[in-house]
Residue frames as qw, qx, qy, qz and C-alpha x, y, z in Angstrom:
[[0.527, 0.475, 0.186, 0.680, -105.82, 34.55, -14.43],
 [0.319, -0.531, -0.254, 0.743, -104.45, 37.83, -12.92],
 [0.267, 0.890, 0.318, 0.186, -106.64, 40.90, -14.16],
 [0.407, 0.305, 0.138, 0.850, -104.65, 44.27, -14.79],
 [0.072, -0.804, -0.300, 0.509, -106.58, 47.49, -12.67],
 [0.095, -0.721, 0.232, 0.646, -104.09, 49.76, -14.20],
 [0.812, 0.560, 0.102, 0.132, -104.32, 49.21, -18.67],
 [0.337, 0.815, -0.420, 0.213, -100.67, 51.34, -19.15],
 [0.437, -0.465, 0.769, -0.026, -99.10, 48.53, -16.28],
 [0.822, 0.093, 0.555, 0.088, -100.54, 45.67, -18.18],
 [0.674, 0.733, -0.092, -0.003, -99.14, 47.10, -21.49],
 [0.133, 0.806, -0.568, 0.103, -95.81, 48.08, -20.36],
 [0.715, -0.337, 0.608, -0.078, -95.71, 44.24, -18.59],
 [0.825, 0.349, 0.436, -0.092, -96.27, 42.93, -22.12],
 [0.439, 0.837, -0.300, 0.127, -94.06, 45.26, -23.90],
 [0.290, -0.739, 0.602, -0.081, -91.16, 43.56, -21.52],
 [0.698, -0.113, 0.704, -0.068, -92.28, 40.15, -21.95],
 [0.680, 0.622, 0.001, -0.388, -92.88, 40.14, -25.80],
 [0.596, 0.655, -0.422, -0.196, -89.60, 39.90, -26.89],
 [0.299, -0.311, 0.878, -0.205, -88.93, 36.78, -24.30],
 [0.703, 0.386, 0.501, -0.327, -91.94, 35.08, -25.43],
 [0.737, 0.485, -0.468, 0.047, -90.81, 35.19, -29.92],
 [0.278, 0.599, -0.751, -0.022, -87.47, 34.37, -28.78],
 [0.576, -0.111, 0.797, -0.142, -88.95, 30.79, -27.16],
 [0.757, 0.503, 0.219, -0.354, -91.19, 30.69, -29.61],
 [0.525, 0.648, -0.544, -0.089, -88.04, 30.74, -32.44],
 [0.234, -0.472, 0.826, -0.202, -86.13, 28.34, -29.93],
 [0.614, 0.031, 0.736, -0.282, -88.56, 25.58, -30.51],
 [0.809, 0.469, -0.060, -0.350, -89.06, 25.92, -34.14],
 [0.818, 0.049, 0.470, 0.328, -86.82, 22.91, -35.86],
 [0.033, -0.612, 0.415, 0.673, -84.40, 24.21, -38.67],
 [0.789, 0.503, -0.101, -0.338, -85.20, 23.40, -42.45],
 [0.770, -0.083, 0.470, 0.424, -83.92, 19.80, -43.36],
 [0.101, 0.600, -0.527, -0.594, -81.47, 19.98, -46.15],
 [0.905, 0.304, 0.237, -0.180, -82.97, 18.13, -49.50],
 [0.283, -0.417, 0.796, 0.335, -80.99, 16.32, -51.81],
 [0.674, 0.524, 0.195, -0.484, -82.65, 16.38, -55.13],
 [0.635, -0.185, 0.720, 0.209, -81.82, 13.19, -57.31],
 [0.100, 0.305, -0.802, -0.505, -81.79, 12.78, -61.27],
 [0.716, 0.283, -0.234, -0.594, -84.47, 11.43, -63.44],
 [0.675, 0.244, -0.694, -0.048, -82.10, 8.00, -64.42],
 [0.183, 0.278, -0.891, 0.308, -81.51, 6.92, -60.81],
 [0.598, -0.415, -0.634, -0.261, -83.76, 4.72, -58.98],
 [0.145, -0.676, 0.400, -0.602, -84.17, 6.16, -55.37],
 [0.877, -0.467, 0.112, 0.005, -84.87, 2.58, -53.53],
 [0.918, 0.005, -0.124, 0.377, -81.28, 1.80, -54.71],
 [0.077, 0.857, -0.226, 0.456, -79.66, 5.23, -52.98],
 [0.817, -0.213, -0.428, 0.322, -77.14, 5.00, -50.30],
 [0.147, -0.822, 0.023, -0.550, -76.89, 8.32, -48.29],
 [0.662, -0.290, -0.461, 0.515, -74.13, 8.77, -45.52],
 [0.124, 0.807, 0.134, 0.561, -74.10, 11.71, -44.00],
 [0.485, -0.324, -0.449, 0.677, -72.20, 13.76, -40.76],
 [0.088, -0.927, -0.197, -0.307, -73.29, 16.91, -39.00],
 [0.365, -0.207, -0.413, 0.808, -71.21, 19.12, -36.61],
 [0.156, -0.732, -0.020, -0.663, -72.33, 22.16, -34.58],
 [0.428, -0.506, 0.449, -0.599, -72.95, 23.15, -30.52],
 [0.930, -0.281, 0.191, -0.142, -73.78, 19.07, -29.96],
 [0.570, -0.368, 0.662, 0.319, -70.43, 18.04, -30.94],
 [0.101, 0.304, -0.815, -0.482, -70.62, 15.57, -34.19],
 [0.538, -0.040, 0.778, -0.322, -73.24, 13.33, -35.53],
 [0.150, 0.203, -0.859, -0.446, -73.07, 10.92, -38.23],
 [0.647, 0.258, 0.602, -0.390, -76.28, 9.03, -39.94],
 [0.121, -0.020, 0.796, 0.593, -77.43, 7.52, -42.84],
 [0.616, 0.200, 0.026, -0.762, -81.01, 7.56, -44.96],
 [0.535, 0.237, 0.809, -0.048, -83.18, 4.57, -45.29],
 [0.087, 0.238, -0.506, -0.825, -83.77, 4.20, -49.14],
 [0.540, 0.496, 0.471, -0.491, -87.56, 4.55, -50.17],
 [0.330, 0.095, 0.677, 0.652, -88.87, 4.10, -53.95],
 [0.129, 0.678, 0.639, 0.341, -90.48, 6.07, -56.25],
 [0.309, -0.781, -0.202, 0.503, -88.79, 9.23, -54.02],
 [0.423, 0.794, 0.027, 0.436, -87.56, 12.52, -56.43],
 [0.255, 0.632, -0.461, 0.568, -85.43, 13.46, -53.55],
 [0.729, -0.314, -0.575, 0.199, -84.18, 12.80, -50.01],
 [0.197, -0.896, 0.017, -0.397, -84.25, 14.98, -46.91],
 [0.662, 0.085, -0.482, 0.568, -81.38, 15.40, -44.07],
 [0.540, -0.795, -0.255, 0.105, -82.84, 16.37, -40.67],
 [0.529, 0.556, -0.285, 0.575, -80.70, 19.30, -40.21],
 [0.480, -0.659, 0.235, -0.528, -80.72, 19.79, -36.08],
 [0.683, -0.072, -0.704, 0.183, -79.67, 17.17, -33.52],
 [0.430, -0.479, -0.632, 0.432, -81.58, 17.45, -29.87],
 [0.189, -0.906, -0.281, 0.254, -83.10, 20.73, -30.85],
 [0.445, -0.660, 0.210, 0.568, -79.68, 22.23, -31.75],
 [0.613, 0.773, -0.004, -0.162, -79.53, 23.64, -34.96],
 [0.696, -0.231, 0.304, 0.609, -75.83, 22.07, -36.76],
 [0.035, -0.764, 0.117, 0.633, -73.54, 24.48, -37.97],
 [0.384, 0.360, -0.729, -0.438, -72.21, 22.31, -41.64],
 [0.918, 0.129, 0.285, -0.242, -73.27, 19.04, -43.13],
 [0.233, 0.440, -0.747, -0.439, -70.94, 16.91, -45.36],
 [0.824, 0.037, 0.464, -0.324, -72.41, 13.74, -47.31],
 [0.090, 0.335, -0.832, -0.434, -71.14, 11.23, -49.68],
 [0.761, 0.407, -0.116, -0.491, -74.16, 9.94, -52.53],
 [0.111, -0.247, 0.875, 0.400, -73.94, 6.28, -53.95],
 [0.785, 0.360, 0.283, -0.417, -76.15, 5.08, -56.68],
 [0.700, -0.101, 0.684, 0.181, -75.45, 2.13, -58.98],
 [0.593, 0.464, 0.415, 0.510, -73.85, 3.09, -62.27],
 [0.197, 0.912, -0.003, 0.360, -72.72, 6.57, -61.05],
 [0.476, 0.398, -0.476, 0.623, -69.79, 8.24, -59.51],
 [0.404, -0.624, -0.598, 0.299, -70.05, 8.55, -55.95],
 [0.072, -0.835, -0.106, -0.535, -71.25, 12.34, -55.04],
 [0.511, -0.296, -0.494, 0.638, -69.57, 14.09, -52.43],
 [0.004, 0.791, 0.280, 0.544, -71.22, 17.14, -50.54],
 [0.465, -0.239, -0.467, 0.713, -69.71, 19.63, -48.08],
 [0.146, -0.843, -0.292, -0.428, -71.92, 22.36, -46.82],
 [0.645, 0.015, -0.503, 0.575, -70.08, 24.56, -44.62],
 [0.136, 0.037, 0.356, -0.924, -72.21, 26.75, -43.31],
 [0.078, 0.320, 0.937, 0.115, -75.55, 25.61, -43.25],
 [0.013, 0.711, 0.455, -0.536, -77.16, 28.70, -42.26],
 [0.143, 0.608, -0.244, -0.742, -76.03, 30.71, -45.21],
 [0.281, -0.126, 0.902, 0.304, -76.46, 27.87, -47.73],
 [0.634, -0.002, -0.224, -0.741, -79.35, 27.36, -49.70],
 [0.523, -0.225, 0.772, -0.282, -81.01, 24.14, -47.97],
 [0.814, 0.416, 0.388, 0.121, -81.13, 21.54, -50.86],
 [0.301, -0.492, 0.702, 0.419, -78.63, 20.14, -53.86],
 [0.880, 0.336, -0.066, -0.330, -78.94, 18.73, -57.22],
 [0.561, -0.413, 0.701, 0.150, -77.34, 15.41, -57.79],
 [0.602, 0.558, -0.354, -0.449, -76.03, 14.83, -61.01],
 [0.883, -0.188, 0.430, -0.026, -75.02, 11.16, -62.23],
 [0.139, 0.636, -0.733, -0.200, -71.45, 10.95, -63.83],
 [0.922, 0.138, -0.299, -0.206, -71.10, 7.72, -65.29],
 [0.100, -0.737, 0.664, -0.079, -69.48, 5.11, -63.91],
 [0.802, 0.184, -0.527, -0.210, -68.59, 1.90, -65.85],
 [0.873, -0.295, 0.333, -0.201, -68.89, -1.54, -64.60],
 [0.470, 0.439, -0.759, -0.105, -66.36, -4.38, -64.90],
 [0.863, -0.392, -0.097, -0.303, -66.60, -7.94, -64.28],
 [0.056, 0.671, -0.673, 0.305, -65.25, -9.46, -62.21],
 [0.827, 0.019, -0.538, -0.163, -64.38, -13.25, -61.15],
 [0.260, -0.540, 0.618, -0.509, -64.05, -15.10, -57.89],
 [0.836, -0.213, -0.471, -0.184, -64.52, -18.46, -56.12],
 [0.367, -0.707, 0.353, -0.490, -64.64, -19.41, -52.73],
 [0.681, 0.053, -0.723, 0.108, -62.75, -22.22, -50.94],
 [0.476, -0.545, 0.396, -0.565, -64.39, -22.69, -47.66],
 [0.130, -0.366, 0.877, -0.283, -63.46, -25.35, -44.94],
 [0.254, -0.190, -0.907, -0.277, -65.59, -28.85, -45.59],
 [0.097, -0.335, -0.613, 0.709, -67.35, -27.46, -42.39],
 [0.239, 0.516, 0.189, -0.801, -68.96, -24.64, -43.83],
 [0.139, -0.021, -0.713, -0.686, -69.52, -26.16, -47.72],
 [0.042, -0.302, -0.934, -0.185, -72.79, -27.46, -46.69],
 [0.166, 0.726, 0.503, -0.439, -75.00, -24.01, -46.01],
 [0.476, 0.631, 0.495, 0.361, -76.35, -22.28, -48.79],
 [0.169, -0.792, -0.130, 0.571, -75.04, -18.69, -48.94],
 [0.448, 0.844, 0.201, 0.218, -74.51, -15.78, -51.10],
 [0.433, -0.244, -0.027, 0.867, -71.33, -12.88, -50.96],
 [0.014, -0.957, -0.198, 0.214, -72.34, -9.66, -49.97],
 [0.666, 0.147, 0.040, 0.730, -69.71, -7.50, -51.77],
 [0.143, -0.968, -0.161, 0.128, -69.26, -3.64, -50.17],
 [0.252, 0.672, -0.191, 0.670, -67.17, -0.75, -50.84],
 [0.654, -0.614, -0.210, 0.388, -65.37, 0.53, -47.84],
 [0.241, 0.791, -0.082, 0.557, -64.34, 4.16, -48.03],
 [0.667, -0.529, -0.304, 0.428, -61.92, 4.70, -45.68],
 [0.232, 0.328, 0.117, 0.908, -61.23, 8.10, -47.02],
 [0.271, -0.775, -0.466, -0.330, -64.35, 8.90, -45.63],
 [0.524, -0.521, -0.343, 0.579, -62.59, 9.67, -41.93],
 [0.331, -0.086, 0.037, 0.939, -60.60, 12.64, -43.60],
 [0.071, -0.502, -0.611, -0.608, -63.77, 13.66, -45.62],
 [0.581, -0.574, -0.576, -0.030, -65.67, 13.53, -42.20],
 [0.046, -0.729, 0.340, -0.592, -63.30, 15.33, -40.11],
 [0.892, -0.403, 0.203, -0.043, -63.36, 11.82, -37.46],
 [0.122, 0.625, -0.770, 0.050, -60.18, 10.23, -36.52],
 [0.170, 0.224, -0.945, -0.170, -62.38, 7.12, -35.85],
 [0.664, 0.195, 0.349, -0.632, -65.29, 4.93, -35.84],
 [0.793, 0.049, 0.605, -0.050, -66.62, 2.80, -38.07],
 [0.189, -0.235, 0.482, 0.823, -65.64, 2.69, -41.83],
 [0.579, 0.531, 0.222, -0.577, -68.55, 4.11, -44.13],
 [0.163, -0.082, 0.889, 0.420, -69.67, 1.55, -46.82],
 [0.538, 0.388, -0.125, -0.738, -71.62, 0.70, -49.40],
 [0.687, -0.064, 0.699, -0.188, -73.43, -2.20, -50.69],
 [0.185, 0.381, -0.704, -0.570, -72.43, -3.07, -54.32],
 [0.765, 0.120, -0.445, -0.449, -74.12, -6.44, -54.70],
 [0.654, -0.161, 0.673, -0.304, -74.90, -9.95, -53.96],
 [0.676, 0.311, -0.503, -0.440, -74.45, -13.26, -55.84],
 [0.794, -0.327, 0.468, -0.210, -74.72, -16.47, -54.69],
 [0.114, 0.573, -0.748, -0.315, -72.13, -18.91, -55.91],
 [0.840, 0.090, -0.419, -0.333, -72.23, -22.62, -57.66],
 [0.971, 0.050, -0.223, -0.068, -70.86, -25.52, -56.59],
 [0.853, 0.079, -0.092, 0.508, -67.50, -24.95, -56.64],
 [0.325, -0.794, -0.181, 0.480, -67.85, -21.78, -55.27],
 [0.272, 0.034, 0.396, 0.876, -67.41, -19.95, -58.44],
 [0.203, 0.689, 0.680, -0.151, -69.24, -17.01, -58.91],
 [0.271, 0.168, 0.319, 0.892, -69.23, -13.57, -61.70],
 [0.078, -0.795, -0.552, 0.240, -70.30, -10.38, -61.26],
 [0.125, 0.802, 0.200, 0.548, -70.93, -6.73, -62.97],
 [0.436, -0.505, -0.410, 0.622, -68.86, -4.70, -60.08],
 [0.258, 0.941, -0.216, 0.023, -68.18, -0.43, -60.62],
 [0.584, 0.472, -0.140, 0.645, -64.76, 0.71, -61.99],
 [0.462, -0.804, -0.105, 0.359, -63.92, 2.09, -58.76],
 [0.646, -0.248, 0.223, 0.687, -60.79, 3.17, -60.75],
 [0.230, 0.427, 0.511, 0.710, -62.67, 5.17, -63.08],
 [0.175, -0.895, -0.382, -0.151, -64.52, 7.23, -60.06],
 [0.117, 0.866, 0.009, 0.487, -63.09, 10.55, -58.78],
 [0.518, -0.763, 0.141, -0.360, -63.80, 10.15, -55.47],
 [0.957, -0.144, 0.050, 0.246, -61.75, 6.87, -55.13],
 [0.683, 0.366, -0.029, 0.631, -58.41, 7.98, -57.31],
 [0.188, -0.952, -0.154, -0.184, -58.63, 11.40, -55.48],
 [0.317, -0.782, 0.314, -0.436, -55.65, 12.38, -53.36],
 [0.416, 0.228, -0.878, 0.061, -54.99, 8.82, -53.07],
 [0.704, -0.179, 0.240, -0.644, -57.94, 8.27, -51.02],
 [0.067, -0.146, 0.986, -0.044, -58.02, 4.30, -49.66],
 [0.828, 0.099, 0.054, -0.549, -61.06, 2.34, -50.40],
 [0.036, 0.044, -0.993, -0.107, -61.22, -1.54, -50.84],
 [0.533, 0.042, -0.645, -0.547, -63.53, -4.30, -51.35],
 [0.303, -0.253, 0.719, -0.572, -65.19, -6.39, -48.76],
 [0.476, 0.076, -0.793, -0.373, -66.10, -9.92, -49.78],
 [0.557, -0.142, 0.652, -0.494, -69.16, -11.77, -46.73],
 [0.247, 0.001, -0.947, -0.207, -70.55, -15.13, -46.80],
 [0.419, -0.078, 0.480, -0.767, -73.51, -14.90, -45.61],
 [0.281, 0.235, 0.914, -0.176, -76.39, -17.76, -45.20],
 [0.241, -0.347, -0.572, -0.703, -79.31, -17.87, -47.77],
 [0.447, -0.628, -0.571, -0.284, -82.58, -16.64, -45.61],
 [0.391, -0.822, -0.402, 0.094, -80.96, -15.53, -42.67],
 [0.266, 0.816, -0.218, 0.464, -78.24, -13.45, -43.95],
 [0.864, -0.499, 0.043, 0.057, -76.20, -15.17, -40.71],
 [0.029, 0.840, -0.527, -0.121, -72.67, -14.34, -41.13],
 [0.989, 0.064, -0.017, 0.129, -71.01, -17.89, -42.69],
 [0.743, 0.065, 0.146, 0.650, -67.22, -16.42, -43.29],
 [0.018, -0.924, 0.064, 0.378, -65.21, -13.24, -43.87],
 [0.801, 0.544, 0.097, 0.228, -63.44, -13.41, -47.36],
 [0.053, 0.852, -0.342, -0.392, -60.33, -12.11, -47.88],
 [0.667, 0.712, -0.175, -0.132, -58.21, -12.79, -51.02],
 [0.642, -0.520, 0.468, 0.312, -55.12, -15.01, -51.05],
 [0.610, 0.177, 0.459, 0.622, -53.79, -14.53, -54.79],
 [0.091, 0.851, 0.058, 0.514, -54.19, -10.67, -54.83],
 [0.469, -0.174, -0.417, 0.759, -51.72, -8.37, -52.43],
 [0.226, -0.820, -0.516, -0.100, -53.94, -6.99, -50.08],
 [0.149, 0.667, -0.192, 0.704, -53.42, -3.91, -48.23],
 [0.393, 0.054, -0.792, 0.464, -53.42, -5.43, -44.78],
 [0.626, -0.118, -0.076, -0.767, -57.07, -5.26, -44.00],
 [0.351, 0.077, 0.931, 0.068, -58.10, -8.58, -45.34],
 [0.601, 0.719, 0.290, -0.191, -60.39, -6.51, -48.43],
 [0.641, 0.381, 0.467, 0.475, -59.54, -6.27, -51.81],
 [0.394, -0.250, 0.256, 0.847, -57.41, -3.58, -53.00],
 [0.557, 0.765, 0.066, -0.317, -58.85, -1.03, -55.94],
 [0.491, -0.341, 0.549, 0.584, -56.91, -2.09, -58.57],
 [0.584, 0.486, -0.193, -0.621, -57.24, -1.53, -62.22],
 [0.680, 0.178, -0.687, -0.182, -56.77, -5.35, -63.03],
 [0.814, -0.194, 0.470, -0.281, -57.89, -8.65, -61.05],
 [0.147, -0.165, 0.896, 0.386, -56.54, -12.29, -62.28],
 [0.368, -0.123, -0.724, -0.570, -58.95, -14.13, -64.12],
 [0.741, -0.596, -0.272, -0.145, -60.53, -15.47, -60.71],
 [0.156, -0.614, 0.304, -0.712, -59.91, -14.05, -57.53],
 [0.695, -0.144, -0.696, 0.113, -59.62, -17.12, -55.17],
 [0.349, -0.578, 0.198, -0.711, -60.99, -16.00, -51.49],
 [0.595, -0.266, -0.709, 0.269, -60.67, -18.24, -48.10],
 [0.550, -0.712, -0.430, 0.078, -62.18, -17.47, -44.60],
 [0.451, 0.753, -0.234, 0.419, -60.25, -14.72, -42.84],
 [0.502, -0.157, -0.747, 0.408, -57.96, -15.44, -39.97],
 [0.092, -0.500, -0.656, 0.558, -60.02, -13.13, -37.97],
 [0.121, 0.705, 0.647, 0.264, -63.48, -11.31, -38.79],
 [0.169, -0.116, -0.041, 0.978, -62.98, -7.37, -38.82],
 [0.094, -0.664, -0.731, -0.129, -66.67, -6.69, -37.93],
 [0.174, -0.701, -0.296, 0.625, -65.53, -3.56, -36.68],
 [0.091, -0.147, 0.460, 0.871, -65.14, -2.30, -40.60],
 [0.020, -0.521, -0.734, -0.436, -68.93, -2.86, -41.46],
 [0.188, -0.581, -0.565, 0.555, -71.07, -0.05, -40.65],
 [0.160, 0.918, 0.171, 0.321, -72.47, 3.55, -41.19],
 [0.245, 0.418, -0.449, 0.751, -70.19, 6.55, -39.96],
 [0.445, 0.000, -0.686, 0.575, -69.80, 7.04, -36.49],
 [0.279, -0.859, -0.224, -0.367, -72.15, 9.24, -34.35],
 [0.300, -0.953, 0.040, 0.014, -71.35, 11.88, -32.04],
 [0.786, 0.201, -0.093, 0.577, -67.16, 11.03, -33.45],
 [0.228, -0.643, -0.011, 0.731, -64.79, 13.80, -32.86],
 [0.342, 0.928, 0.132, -0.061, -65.04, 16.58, -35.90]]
């Protein structure tokens, strides 16, 4: 360590360096995550939390792994060190409207939200599947997801994957009839908005290993040239679904990371 002779050189060395030395110091602290503070009625393993960042790294889209017994969820607000400049996220929980948040400035914001839960009735809804003699013999269940494809505009991407949500699972009978308690997509905000697109997405998947058996799409409902189920405010009595001619695996997913803004 290099000693100082002169005390008024080693001050005046320190008075130069000081105000290099905070400003690393600040450079390395992480920025406060933003919380997201949840309602009393909702259950927090059954949240679904998409969320996109922009700032100096470009764009970057994640999602939050849902935990139980949690009063609220946090949203790393930084990506590689780099403090982001806004945040926008879109909230599902089962038996409420889906929550949209846009924080455009993050710095000036206050860092945390309350999330209220607008109802949002369920309707059932009927279906059976007619799958090729091939595939009748593995046991499987239908995964049924929302698909907000509004989300892009929401987001500020022009493309990636489409941000979804898991709604439920039911495993049909026999005859590949099966009923289920969906939401009233028609009754939520975000959906009817602006005419905002959203549909249904119907999987076979294998009992145990959740193995992809089929992609559903509807042949006695006019689709919207996807191969998912329309929002509509009425369904027939049963909703008759066959394999689809080709498996649009590029619609399942969380948003995009590092998209364009």
């Amino acid at each position: 360590m290099r000693r100082f002779k002169n005390p008024a050189l080693a001050v005046s060395v320190l008075t130069v360096l000081c105000p290099f030395l905070v400003k690393a110091g600040l450079g390395q602290q992480e920025p406060a995550p933003f919380e997201i503070r949840l309602p009393s009625e909702v259950r927090s393993e059954q949240v679904q939390v998409r969320y996109f960042l922009t700032g100096p790294f470009g764009a970057n889209g994640g999602f939050l792994k849902a935990e139980p017994e949690r009063n609220s969820y946090l949203i790393g607000t930084s990506v590689n060190h780099q403090a982001a400049d806004s945040l926008r996220v879109i909230l599902y929980a089962p038996g409420c409207q889906i929550v949209t948040l846009s924080i455009g400035s993050i710095s000036e914001a206050e860092k945390g939200a309350d999330v209220n839960c607008e109802d949002l009735p369920p309707m059932t809804f009927s279906g059976r599947v007619d799958l090729p003699g091939a595939l009748r013999g593995r046991p499987y269940e239908v995964e049924i997801i929302y698909l907000a494809y509004w989300a892009h505009s929401f987001f500020h991407i022009e493309d990636g994957q489409v941000t979804s949500f898991t709604l439920a699972r039911v495993a049909p009978d026999e005859s590949g009839a099966f009923h289920v308690e969906l939401p009233n997509f028609n009754k939520d905000r975000e959906t009817v908005s602006f005419r905002r697109e959203a549909g249904l997405q119907f999987i076979a998947r294998e009992l145990g290993t959740g193995n992809i058996v089929a992609f559903l799409a509807p042949v006695n409902v006019q689709g919207n040239g996807t191969g998912t189920l329309p929002i509509k405010p009425k369904y027939p009595a049963e909703v008759i679904f066959k394999p689809a001619p080709e498996s649009p695996q590029n619609q399942i997913g969380q948003p995009a990371k590092n998209g364009t803004p």
